[in-house]
N, C-alpha and C positions, 0 to 999 in steps of 0.2 A: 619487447621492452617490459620491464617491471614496471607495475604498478604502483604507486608510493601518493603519498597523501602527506608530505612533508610541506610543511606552515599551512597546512588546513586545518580548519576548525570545525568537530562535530558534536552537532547535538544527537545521541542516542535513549529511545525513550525505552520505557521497562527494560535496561540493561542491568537490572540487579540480577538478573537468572537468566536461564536457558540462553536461549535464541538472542537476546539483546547482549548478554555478557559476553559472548561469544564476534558480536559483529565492533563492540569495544573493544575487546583485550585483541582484535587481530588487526581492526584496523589504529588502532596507536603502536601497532607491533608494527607498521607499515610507515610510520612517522605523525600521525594525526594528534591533535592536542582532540581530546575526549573530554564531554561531558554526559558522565555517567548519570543518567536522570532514571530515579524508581522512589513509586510513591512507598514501597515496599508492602503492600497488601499483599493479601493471600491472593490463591488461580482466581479466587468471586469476586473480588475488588472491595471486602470486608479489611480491616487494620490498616496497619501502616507501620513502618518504622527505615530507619534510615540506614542501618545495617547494609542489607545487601548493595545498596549502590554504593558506600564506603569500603565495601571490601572489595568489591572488583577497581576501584578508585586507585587501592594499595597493592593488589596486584600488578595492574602499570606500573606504577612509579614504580614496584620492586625490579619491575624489568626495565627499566632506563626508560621510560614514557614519560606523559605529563597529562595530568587528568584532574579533573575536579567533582563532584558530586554534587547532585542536586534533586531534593525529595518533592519538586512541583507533582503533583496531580494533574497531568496531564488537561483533565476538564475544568479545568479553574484557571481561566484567562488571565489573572491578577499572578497567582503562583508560578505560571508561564513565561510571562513577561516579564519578574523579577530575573528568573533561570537567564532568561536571553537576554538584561541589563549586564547580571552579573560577568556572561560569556565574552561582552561587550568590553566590559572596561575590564575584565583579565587580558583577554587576548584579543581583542577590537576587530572581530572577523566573526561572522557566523559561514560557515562556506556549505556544510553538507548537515542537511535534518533526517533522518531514519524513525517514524511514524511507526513503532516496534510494539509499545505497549499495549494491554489487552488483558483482557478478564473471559473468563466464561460464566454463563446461565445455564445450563443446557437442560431442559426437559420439553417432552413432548407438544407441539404447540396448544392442546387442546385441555393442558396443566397450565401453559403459562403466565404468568402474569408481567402486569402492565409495568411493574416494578423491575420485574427480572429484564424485562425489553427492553425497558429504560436505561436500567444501568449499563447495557452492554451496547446500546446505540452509543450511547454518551459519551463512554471509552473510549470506542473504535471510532466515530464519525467525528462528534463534537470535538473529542482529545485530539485525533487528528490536524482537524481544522483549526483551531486553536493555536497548537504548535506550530504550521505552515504560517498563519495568517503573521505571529510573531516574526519569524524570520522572512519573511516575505520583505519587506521595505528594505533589510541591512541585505538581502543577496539581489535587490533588482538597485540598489545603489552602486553593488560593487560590479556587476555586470556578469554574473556568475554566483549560481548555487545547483547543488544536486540534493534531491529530495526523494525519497522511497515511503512507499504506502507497502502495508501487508495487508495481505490480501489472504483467500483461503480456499483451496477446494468444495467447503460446505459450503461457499458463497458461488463461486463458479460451478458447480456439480449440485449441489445439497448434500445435504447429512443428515438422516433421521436425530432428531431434538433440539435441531441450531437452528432454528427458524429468525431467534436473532442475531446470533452469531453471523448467520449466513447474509441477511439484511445487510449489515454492517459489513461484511467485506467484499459486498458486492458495490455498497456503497464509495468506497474510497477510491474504485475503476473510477466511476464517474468524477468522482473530483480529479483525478489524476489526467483523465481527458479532457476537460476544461482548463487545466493549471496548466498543461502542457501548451495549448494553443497562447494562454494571455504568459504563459513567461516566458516564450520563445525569444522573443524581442532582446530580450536581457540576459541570454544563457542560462535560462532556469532550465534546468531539465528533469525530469519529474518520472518515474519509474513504480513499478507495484512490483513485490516478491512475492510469491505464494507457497512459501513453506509447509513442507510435513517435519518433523522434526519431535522426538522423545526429548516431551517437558514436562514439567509438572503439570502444567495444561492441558495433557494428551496423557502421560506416564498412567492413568489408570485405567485408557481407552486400549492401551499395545499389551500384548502379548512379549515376555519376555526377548525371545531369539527376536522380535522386530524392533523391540529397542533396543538393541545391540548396533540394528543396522543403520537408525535413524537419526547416530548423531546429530546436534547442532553444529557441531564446526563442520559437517558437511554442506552446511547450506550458505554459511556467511561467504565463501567464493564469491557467489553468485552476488551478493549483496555489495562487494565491494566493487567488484565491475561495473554494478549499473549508477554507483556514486563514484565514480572515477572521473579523473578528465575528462577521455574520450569516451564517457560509457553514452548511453544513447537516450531518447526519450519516447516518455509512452509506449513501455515495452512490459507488459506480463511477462515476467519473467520466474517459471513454477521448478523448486528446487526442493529435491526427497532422497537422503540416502548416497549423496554423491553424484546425484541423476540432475538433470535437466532439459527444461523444454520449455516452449516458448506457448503459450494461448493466443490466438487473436479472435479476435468477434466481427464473421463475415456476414453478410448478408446476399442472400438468394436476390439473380436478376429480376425475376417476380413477376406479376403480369399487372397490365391497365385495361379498365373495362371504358369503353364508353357511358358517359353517363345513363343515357335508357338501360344500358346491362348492367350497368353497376347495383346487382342484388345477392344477397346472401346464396341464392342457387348459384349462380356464377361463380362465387365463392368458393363453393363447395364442389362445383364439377371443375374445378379450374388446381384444386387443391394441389392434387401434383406435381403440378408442371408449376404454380408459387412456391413451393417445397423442393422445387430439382437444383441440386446444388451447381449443376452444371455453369461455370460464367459466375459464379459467386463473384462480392467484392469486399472487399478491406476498405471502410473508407477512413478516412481523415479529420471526416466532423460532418455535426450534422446538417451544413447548410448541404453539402455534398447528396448524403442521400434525398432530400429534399428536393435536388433540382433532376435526381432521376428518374423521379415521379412525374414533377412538373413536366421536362424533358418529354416521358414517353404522354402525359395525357394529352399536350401538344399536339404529337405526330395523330396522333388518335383522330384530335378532330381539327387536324391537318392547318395547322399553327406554324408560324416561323417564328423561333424565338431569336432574340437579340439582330 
């Protein structure tokens, strides 16, 4: 079945370039009323202007869409809630938010400043959370919303000089697994993308022949899926070049010392066998892993639980 997004409503954040303008112009290409949100800064989160998210605004409507623009600052809770007033009383639905926006700092951590950490938490976390927190009440009213966090390889892996960059998009995992458990109730379902993609945020990190390969419109697919009807929740879902793969974060079976043993030698002669991935798990939140601790210290000193 196709995919379609007709009388749904999204908010798309830094959709004035790359990677945002790309998950706008295709999913109103799909039927979705867009609201194209960029505060229009530079890649550093320095200016502003209103520009690009007006012209990708006019690109839709040139293609038979409907969109509207809006220059919130993602970190300005006052700016945001206007954006999500306005969406309100144009088309009286918020249904899908995409968490797009972002800046870089990039230099070595032992260059960085407290400044540059800041402004790029702020973007990615604060802007984040800010935009969710806004449309949070109008999608748990309606019984349904879909929500995406980007995420990043420098945050999942590292990157030499993104120590904040990386902070931050390891950061919006964790909100994304929290959001997913309290909006289940209500059809919230909540997704992270982890893009590589040639942007102007990346364009001076690639080698010519690899930004050829790393389109943006190769990545929005993927993005539209996991804001779909049927797309799914709390799903890493990492998209590079037409590629994709899925991350998850398991945890090793791991061992329990009895308390006398419980010492850092134990520890250490034990390392392996805490480390044997054999019997990993996936779990679902953290009372889970918690009770398979409780669980084995239990057995240990020979407990019946419940």
């Amino acid at each position: 079945m196709s995919i379609r997004f007709d009388n749904r409503v999204a908010i798309i954040t830094g959709a004035g370039n790359g990677l945002g303008r790309q998950h706008a112009l295709q999913m109103a290409a799909r039927g979705a009323k867009v609201v194209v949100n960029d505060y229009g800064g530079s890649a550093d989160g320095t200016g502003g202007s209103s520009e690009p998210a007006e012209r990708v605004v006019a690109e839709i409507i040139a293609a038979g869409g409907e969109a509207m623009a809006h220059g919130a600052n993602v970190a300005n809770a006052e700016q945001v809630a206007d954006m999500v007033d306005k969406t309100m009383a144009k088309w009286g639905r918020v249904d899908i938010l995409v968490n797009n926006a972002g800046i870089l700092r990039d230099r070595a951590f032992g260059k960085m400043t407290m400044e540059d950490w800041n402004a790029v938490m702020t973007v990615h976390v604060t802007g984040s959370t800010i935009c969710t927190m806004a449309v949070w009440p109008h999608m748990k009213a309606a019984n349904y919303g879909r929500i995406v966090m980007t995420s990043s390889s420098s945050g999942i892996y590292g990157n030499f000089g993104q120590s904040n960059y990386g902070a931050a998009k390891m950061a919006v995992i964790g909100l994304m697994n929290v959001l997913h458990i309290e909006g289940a109730k209500n059809n919230i379902r909540i997704n992270t993308l982890a893009p590589g993609a040639a942007t102007r945020m990346t364009e001076e990190l690639l080698p010519p022949p690899v930004i050829g390969l790393m389109k943006p419109e190769l990545v929005t697919p993927g993005l539209l899926y996991l804001v779909s009807e049927d797309g799914p929740s709390r799903v890493i879902l990492d998209a590079t070049a037409g590629g994709f793969a899925r991350t998850y974060i398991h945890e090793t079976e791991g061992v329990c010392f009895a308390p006398d043993d419980c010492t850092p030698e134990n520890v250490a002669a034990h390392f392996a066998e805490i480390s044997d991935p054999a019997g990993q798990h996936l779990y679902g939140g953290g009372g889970e892993q918690v009770m398979k601790f409780v669980t084995k210290a239990a057995a240990v000193a020979g407990m019946k639980l419940g």
